[in-house]
N, C-alpha and C positions, 0 to 999 in steps of 0.2 A: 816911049812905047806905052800904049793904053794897058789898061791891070785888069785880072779880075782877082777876086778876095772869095776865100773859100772862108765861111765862118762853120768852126765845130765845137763843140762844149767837150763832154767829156769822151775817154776813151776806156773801154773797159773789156775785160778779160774773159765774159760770158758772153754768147754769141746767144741765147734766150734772153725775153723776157726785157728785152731795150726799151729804155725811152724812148721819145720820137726823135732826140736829139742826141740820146746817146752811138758811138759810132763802136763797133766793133775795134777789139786791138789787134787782129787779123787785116780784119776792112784797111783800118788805118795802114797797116804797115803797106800793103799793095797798093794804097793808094800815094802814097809817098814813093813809095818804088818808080810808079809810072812817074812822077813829077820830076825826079833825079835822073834820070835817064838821060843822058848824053843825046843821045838821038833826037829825042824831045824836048830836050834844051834848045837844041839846034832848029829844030823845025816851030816854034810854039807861036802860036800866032799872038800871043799875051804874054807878058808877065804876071804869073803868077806868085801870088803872098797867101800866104797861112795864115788865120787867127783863130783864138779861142778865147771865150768866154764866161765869165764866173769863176772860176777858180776851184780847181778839183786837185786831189794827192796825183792823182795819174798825170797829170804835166811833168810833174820832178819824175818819177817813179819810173814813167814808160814812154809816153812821150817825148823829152827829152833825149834819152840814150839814141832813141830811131835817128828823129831830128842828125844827131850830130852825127852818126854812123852815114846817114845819106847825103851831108856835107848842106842840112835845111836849116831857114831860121826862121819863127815864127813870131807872133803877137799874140799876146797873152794879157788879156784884159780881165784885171782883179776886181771884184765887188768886194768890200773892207764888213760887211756881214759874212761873207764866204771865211774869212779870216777867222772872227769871230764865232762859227761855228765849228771849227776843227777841220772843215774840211781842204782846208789848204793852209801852210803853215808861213810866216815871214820869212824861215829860214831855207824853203822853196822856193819861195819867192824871189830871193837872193841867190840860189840857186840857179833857177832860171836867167838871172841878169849875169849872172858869173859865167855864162857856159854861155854869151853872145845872143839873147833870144831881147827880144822886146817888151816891156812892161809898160802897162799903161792901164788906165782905172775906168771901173766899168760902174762907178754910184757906191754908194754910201749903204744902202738899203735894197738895191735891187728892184724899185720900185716903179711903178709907168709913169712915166716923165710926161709923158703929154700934156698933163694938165695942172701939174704943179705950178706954185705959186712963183715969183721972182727968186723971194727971200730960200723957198727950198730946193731950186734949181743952183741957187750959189751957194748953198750948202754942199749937194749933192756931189756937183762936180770940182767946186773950190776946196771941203775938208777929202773928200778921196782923194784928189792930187796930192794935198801938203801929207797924209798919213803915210802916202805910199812914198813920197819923196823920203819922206823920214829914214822908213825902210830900207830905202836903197842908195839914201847918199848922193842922190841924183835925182835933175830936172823931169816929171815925166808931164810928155807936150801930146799924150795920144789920149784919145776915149772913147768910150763903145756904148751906148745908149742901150739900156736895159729894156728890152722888148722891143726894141730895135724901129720905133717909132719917132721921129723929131718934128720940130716945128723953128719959123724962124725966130722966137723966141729962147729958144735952146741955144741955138746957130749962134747967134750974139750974145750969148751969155757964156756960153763956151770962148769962144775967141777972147770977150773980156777975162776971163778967169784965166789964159795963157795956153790952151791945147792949141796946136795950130792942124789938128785933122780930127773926126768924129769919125766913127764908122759905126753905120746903119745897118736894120735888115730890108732895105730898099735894094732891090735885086736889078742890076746892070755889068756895064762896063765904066771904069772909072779913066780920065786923063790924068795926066800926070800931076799935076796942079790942082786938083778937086781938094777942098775943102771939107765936102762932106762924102764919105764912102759907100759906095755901094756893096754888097757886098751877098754871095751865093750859099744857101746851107746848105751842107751835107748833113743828110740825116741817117737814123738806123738803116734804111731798105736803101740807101742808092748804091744799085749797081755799080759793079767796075766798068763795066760797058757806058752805064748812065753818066758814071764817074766823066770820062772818057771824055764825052759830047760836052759836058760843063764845062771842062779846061779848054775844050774846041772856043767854046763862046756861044753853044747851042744851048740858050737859056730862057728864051721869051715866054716858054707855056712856066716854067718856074714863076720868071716875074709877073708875069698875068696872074696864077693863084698866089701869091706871096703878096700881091698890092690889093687883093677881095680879102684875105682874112687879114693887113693891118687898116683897111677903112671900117673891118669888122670889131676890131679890138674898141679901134677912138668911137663908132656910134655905141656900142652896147655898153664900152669900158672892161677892161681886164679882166674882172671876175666873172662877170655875165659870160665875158667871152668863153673864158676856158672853164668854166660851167654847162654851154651850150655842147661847148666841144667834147667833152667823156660823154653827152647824151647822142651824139650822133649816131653812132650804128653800138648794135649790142656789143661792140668787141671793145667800146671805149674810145680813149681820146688816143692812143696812137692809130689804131685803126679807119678811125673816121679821117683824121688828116692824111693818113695814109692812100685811105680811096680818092679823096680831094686833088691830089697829087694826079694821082693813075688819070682822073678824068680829062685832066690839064695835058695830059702824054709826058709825064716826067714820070720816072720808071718804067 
């Protein structure tokens, strides 16, 4: 059965004042509601999988409990800086792998992989596998490309280093067998109705604006990008991608 991959970062408990990528913990819960639903098991024109991103408290904390209470399991792709900064802890970590969820590494630094070197590419992806392995006493074969850009140098450097799947922010449907993931964000404003049409597989004006701002990140490069990005409209950078979206007819 062909998949689609919903990617979320964090989930938080203030419904103001979100990142572009933070999701409400309301949102979240009604949106997992729809996904559990019997009914919609039954009818789903996909399989659908869960993941997440960077590594936040709110995985163990709130995510999780939902997760198991609606009988879900997701992916949870760790950046070992997220570690290092308090924001998520190993014992979460382990947490999450205890309680049947998915672990898998999302970089070393968090950094735009595009254009790194060989040497920091096998850094990257080869010390977050073995740290996180550490962690958890076990093989992890998944990774999530930081700004969610690859190239076929990544592609084979990965495979050499032991993941046997990546997942992108290259917006599609995946087969069974892909190698490299496509995969749909949900962000702060998407609708449950928007919600809705995404698990349908009504995603093409998404992938349409999500393939113009990452050809935008590789010519300008990350910083530029998300520099130009808070100067878009007065309200800032969720704002301006926000309107980006609306124009595309996503939300």
């Amino acid at each position: 059965m062909a998949s689609l991959v919903l990617m979320y970062h964090n989930v938080v408990r203030d419904k103001e004042n979100l990142d572009i990528y933070d999701v409400s913990l309301d949102s979240f819960i009604g949106q997992m509601e729809v996904i559990s639903r019997r009914e919609y098991k039954m009818n789903a024109p996909l399989d659908i999988i869960i993941t997440f991103d960077d590594g936040y408290k709110s995985w163990a904390e709130e995510v999780l409990d939902i997760l198991r209470k609606l009988g879900l399991t997701a992916y949870f792709f760790v950046s070992i800086e997220f570690i290092r900064r308090g924001m998520i802890s190993k014992e979460e970590i382990i947490r999450l792998n205890d309680n049947g969820m998915v672990i898998g590494s999302h970089g070393v630094f968090h950094r735009f992989f595009f254009n790194l070197s060989n040497e920091d590419l096998f850094y990257e992806l080869g010390e977050s596998k073995k740290i996180l392995e550490d962690i958890l006493g076990k093989e992890v074969i998944y990774f999530s490309v930081p700004r969610g850009i690859y190239n076929k140098k990544l592609e084979k450097i990965a495979q050499d280093v032991g993941y046997r799947r990546i997942f992108t922010s290259l917006v599609g449907i995946n087969d069974k067998d892909d190698f490299v993931v496509k995969r749909v964000p949900v962000k702060s404003y998407t609708s449950l109705s928007d919600f809705k049409k995404i698990l349908d597989g009504k995603i093409k004006f998404i992938a349409f604006s999500q393939n113009l701002k990452d050809k935008a990140k590789v010519i300008l490069g990350i910083n530029s990008y998300n520099y130009l990005r808070t100067l878009f409209t007065p309200g800032g950078c969720n704002e301006g991608v926000k309107k980006v979206d609306k124009w595309y007819g996503y939300s």
